[in-house]
N, C-alpha and C positions, 0 to 999 in steps of 0.2 A: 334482597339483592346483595350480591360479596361485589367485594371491596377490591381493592390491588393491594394486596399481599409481596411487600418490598424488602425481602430476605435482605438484612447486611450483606455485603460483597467484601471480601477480603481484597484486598490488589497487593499480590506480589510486585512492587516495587522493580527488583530486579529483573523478574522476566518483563516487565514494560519495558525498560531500558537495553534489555538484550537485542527486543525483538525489533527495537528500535535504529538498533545499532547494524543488527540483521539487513534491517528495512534499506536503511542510509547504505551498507554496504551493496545488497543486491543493486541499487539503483545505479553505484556507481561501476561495477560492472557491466550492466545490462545496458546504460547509453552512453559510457565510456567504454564501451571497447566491444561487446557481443552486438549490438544495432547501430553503433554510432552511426556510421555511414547512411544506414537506411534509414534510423528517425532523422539526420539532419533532411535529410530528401522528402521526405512526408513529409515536415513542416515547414522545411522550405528556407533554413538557415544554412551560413558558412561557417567556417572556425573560423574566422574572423567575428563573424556578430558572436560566436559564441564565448570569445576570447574577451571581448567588449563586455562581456557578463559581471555585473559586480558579485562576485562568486561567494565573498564572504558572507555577504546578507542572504544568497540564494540558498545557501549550503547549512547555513543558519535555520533558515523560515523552514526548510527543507523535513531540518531535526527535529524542529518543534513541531509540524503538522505532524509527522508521523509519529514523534511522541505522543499525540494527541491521538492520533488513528491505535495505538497498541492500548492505551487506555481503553478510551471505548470500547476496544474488541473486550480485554478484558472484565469488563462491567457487563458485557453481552453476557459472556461467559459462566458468570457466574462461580460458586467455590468448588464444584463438584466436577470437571470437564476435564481431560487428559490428555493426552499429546494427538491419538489417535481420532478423537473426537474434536479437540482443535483445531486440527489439519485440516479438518472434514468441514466444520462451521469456516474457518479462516478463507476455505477454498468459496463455499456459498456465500461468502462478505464480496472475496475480491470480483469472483463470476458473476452472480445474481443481483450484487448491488453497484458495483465501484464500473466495473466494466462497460456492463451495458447502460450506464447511466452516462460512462464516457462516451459510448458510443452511439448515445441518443444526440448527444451535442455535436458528436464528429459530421453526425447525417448533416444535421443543421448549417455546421461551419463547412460543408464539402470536399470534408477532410477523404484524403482514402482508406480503402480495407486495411491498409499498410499500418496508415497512422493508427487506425483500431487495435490491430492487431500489437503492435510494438506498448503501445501503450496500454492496451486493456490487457494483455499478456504479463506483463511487468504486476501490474496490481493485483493478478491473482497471484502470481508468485508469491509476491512478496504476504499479501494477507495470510496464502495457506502456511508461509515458514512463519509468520507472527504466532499466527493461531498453535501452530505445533509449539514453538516453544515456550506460550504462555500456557498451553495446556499440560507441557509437560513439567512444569517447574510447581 
């Protein structure tokens, strides 16, 4: 019987922290200002509750999960993977696992198409620019 066979993984450091910064940026666009209005509606907040946000811990916890997601992807990845095949895996992270996982819980919570969409939208984004530019660095 074979074994598992656990090739060392290099981790570019820097492309984890780019793709991170990627991450943190695309989100602050995509619900600060491209969906604002439409995710506060799906989920059912005011700028008021949202103003009520303790922002610095959220924006915080925010960097370190996704630091945490650009890692992984990277360890996925392997030494051998390039910007184009990144993209490509980044895009199957955020669609095939992140998305519909979110949007297994949205049925449950009786969230809408909207909430899905705004949100499981966001996460393929953001994985397929991770993937690209951990695969290309």
């Amino acid at each position: 019987m074979g074994g598992i066979n656990m090739e060392a993984v290099t981790i570019n450091w820097l492309a984890v922290l780019a793709a991170t910064l990627v991450g943190f940026a695309v989100g602050f666009v995509w619900y600060g200002w491209l969906f604002k209005k439409a995710w506060m509606n799906a989920v059912g907040i005011t700028e008021e509750e949202v103003a009520k946000g303790n922002m610095a811990k959220i924006s915080g916890l925010t960097f370190l999960f996704q630091f945490i997601m650009a890692y992984c992807l990277a360890m996925f990845f392997g030494n051998e993977v390039q910007a184009g095949t990144g993209a490509f895996y980044g895009f199957l992270t955020g669609f095939g696992w992140v998305a519909t996982a979110l949007g297994v819980n949205a049925l449950y919570e009786q969230k809408s198409w909207k909430y899905i969409g705004i949100n499981g939208g966001f996460w393929i984004v953001v994985f397929t620019l991770m993937g690209l530019i951990i695969g290309a660095w």
